[in-house]
FIGU-385079 format. One record per residue (C-alpha): x, y, z; residue in three letters. Coordinates in steps of 0.001 Angstrom, whole numbers. Each point is the difference from the previous one (the first is absolute). Example, Ala and Ser with C-alpha at 12.3 -4.5 7.8 and 13.67 -1.06 7.14 Angstrom:
<nodes>
((12300, -4500, 7800), 'ALA') ((1370, 3440, -660), 'SER') 
</nodes>
This chain:
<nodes>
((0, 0, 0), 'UNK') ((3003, 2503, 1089), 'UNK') ((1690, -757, -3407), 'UNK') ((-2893, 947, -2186), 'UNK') ((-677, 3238, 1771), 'UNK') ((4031, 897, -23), 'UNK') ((-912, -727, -4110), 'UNK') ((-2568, 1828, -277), 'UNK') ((1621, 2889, 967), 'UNK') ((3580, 263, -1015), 'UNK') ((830, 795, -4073), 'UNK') ((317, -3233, -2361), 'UNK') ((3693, 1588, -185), 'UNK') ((323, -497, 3832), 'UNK') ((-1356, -3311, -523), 'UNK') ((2643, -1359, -2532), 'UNK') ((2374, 1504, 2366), 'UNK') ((-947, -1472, 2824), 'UNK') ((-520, -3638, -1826), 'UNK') ((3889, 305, -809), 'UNK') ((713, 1133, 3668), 'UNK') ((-2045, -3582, 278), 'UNK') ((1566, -2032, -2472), 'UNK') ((-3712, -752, -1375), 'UNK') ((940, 1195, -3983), 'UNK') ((-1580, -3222, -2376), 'UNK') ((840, 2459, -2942), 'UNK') ((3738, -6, 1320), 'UNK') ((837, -3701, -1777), 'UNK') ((3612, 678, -267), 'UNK') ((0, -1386, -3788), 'UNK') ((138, 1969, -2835), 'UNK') ((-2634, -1055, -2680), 'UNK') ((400, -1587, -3230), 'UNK') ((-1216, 3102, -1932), 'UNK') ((2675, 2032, 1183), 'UNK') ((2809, -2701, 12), 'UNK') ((-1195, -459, -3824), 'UNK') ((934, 3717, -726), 'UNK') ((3163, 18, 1779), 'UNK') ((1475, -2620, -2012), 'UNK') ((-991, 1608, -3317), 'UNK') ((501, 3017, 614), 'UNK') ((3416, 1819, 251), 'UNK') ((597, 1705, 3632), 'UNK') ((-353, 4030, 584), 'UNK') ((-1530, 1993, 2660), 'UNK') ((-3292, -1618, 2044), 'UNK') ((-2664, 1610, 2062), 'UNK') ((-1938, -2650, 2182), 'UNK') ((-3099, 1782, 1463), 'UNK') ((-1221, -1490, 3154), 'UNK') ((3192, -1915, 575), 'UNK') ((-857, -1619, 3017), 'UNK') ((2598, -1398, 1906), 'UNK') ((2162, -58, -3276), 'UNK') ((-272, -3195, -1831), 'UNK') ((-455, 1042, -3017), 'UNK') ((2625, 2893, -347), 'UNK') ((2474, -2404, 1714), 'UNK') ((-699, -2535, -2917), 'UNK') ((238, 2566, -2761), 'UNK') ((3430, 1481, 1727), 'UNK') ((1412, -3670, 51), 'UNK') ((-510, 190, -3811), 'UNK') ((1418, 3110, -321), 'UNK') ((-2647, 2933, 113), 'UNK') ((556, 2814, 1839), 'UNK') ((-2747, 473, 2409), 'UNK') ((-2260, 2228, 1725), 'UNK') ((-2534, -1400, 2417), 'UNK') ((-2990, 1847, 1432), 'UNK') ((-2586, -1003, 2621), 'UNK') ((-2274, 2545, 2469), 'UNK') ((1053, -3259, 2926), 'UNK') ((2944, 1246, 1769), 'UNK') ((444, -3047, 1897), 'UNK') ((-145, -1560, -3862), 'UNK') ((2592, 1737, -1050), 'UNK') ((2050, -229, 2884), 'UNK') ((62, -3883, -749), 'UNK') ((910, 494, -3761), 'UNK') ((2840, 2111, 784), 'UNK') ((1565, -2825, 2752), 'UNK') ((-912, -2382, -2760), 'UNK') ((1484, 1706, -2681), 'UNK') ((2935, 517, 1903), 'UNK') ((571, -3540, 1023), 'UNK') ((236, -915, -2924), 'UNK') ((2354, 2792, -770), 'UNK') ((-1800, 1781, -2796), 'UNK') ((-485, 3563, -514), 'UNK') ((-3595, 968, 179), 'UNK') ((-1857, 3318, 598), 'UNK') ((-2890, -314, 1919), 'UNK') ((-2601, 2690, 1231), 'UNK') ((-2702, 278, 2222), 'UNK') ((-2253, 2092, -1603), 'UNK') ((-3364, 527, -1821), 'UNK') ((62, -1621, -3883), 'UNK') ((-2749, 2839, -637), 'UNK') ((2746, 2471, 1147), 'UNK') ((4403, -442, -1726), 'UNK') ((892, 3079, -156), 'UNK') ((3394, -910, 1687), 'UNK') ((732, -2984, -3354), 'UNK') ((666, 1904, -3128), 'UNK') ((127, -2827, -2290), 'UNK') ((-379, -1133, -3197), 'UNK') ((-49, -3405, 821), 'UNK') ((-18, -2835, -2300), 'UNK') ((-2910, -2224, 1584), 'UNK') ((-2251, 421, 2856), 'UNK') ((-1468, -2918, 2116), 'UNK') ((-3620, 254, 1759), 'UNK') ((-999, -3120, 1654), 'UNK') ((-3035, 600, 2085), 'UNK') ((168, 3717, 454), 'UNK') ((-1672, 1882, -2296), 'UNK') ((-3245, -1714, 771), 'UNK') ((-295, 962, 3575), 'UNK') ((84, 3651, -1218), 'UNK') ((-2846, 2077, 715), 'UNK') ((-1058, 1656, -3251), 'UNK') ((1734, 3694, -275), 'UNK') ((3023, -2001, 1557), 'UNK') ((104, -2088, -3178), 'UNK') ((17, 2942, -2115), 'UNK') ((2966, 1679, 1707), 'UNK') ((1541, -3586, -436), 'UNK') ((-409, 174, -3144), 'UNK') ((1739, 3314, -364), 'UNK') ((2711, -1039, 1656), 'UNK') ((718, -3399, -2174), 'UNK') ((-454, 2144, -3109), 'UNK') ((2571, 2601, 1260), 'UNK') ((2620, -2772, 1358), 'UNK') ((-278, -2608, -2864), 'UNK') ((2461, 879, -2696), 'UNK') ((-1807, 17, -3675), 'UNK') ((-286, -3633, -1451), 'UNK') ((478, -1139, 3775), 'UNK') ((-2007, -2740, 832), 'UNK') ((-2375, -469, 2880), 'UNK') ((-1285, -2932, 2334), 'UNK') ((-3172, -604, 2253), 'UNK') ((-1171, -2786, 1422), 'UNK') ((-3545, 1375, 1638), 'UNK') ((-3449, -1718, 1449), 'UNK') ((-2829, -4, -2331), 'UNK') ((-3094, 1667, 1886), 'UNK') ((-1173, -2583, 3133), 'UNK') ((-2445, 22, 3045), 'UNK') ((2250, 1205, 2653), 'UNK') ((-1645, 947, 3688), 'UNK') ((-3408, 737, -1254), 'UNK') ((1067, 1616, -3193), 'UNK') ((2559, -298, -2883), 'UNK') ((3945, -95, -68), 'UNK') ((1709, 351, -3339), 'UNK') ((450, 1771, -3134), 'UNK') ((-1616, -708, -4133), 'UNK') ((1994, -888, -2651), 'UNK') ((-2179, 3366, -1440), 'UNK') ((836, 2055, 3009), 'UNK') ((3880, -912, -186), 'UNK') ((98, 784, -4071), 'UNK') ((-2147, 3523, 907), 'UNK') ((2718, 811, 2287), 'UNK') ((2913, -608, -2319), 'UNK') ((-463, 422, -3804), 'UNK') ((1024, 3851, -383), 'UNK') ((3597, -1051, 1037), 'UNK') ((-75, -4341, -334), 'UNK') ((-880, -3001, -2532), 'UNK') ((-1031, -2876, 1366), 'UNK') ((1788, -2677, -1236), 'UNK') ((-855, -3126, 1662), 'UNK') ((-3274, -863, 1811), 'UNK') ((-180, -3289, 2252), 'UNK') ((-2873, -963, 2479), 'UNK') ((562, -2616, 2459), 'UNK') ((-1027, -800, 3887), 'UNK') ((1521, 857, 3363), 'UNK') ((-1759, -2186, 2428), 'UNK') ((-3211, -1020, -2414), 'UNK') ((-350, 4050, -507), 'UNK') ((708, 1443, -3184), 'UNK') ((3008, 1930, -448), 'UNK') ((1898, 1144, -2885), 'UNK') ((3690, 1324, -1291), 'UNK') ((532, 2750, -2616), 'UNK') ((3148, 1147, -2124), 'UNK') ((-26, 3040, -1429), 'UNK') ((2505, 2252, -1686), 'UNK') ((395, 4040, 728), 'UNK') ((-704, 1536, -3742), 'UNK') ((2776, 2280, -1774), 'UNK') ((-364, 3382, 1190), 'UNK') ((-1461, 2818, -2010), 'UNK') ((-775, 3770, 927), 'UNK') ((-3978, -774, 7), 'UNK') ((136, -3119, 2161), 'UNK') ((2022, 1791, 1976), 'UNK') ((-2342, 2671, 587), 'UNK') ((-2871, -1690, 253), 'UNK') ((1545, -2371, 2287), 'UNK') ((1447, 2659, 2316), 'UNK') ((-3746, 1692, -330), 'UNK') ((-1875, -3333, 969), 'UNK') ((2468, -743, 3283), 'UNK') ((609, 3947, 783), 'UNK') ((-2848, 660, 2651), 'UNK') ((457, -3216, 2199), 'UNK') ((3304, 1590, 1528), 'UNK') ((-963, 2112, 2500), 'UNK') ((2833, 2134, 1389), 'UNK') ((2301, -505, -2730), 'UNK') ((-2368, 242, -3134), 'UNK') ((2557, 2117, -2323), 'UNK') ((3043, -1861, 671), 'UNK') ((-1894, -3652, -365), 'UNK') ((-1478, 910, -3323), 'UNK') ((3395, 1443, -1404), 'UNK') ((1934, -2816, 1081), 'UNK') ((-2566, -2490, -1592), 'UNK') ((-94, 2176, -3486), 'UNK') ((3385, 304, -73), 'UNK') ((672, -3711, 670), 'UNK') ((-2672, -1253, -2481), 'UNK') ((2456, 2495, -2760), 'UNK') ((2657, -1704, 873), 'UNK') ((1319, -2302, -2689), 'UNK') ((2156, -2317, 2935), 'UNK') ((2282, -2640, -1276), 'UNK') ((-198, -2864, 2113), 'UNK') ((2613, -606, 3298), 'UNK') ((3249, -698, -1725), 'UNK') ((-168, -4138, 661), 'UNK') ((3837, -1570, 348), 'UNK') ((1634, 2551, -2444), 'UNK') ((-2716, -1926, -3151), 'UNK') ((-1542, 2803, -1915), 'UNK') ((-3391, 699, 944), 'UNK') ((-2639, -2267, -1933), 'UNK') ((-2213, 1993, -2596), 'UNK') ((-3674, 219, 1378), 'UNK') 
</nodes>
């Protein structure tokens, strides 16, 4: 009875925080799934942005294979883990404890980003300033991950985001290039790839226009870095002195 009321009225933030402090974290499986191990190995190795990292499995797997690595999870007991993991296994890994709706201390471009369970949990606006923030830190032709619960019951209501709602969020800056449904637990889930389109000055614009009011406090500054980065024609991360790979 005494845990349900303590639930009731502490944050669903508080709550993954305090699981952690609890060691109760099913989503924490400490394997890195196929999907992403099936990139890795055809893909050649840059710079990675893993978006609710968790305790760091996955950014410790792509370091091991030679990605450098930025990790980001709101759980500072989370990331307080990934870093002794990390570091254990004596890799180099930047981790923060901050808000994925909210990077303005990573400047980017990054070669791939990683979302495994994240974006989903996102209240609406909060997936919109997401979104800004993957289009302005994704390098053009980068390519994108996200592994996110179809729409559930959940506590009296429903958990998850559509395939519709996820493609509404993204097409003025990504293509979707891959589309698989499966099942977590007999619920259906589902994994996208998508790939950050070649900048021009009216994506850029319209982009930066779309994402602009859903930064309070720094409204000017977000929507110039995010027009500026969608102009950018980025090479990709210089990868063991090859020449970058043509888009």
């Amino acid at each position: 009875m005494w845990q349900e009321l303590i639930g009731s009225l502490i944050s669903s933030r508080l709550r993954f925080e305090w699981r952690y402090w609890r060691g109760q974290t099913p989503w924490d499986t400490q394997i890195t799934p196929p999907e992403v191990m099936e990139f890795i190995e055809n893909k050649s190795w840059g710079k990675a942005l893993d978006l609710g990292c968790g305790t760091g499995t996955n950014a410790i797997t792509l370091a091991r294979h030679g990605w450098q690595v930025t990790g980001v999870d709101f759980s500072s007991k989370a990331i307080r883990q990934a870093r002794r993991k990390a570091a254990a296994k004596g890799l180099k890994i930047e981790f923060h404890a901050a808000d994925v709706t909210d990077l303005g201390m990573l400047t980017g471009p990054y070669d791939y980003v990683l979302d495994i369970g994240c974006l989903f949990g996102l209240k609406e606006n909060d997936r919109i300033r997401y979104a800004g923030e993957l289009a302005r830190l994704l390098r053009p032709q980068g390519e994108y991950m996200l592994y996110a619960w179809l729409p559930r019951p959940w506590k009296g209501g429903l958990r998850g985001i559509s395939a519709e709602a996820v493609e509404a969020l993204l097409h003025d800056a990504f293509l979707r290039t891959r589309f698989v449904i499966g099942e977590e637990k007999s619920f259906p889930s589902a994994w996208y790839w998508y790939r950050r389109h070649k900048s021009n000055s009216t994506d850029a614009a319209r982009t930066a226009a779309r994402y602009m009011p859903f930064f309070p406090g720094g409204i000017h500054h977000k929507a110039v870095q995010l027009a500026l980065a969608y102009l950018q024609e980025t090479t990709p991360s210089r990868r063991r002195g090859e020449q970058p790979a043509t888009p």
